[in-house]
C-alpha positions, 0 to 999 in steps of 0.5 A: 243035224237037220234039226238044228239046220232048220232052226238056223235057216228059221232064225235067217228068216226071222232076221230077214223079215225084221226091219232094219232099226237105228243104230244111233237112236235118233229116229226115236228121239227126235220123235219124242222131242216132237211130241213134246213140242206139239204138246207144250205148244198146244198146251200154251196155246190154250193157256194163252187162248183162256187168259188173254180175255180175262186179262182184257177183262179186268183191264179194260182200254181206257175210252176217253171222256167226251168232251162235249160241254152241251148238246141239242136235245131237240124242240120243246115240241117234241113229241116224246118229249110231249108224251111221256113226259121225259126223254133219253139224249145222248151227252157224248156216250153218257145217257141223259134224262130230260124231264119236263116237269112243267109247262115251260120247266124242263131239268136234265140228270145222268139218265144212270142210276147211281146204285148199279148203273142202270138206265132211269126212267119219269114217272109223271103220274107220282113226279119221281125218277125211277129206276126198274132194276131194284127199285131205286127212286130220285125226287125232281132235283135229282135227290135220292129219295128211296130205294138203294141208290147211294148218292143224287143223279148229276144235275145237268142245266137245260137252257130255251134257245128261241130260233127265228122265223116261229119255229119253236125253241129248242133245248140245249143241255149242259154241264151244270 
């Protein structure tokens, strides 16, 4: 009897010792339910964090053409103009080459290579456009003449305006 009086009072001990649990078993539950929302929240949060930039990527806003119908590209003195032989203007965003091919000759094209888009460049020494990225080569009327670029330069008019007073006269590009 006193066997089976310790065992009792150890089973009243172990009863007392254990944590009062729940009856109903929400506590549980509603920790489950946490757990899955933080985690599909996280895991759309990182779903949206990857594709909204290759979304912005592949749609990128729509930039407006400029609107410029000519620029001033500076004196026919210049002195880039003077020592290399060419110069890069800004045609609104469009990059614009301004040669000068001769004394008083100068001619203006996209200043873009029309193979991949890359910024062309006067070679004065063999009286060609070049472009350094695959070799692509323009004659002085912007004709593709080697490499592979697909198509001409756009062709853009160069007009003297005389300003007054012996300054010298300046150079104004336009659409051709």
């Amino acid at each position: 009897m006193d066997r089976e009086h310790q065992n009792q009072d150890h089973q009243n001990q172990d009863h007392q010792n254990q944590e009062p649990q729940a009856t109903s078993g929400e506590e549980p539950a509603s920790r489950r339910r946490f757990l899955n929302w933080f985690l599909g929240t996280s895991a759309g949060a990182l779903l949206a964090a990857v594709v909204y930039p290759i979304v912005r990527f592949i749609s990128p806003p729509d930039i407006p053409e400029a609107t410029t119908s000519q620029i001033e590209a500076g004196p026919v003195n210049d002195p880039e103009l003077l020592e290399k032989g060419f110069k890069i203007v800004h045609f609104g965003s469009m990059p614009v080459i301004l040669i000068k091919a001769g004394e008083s000759d100068f001619r203006a094209f996209s200043a873009t290579c029309t193979h991949l888009d890359c910024i062309v460049e006067y070679r004065p020494a063999k009286h060609l456009i070049w472009c350094n990225c695959h070799n692509g080569r323009y004659d002085l009327t912007g004709k593709n003449v080697g490499g592979p670029p697909p198509r001409p330069l756009d062709p853009f008019t160069v007009h003297q305006v005389r300003r007054g007073g012996g300054q010298p006269a300046m150079l104004v590009v336009s659409r051709a």
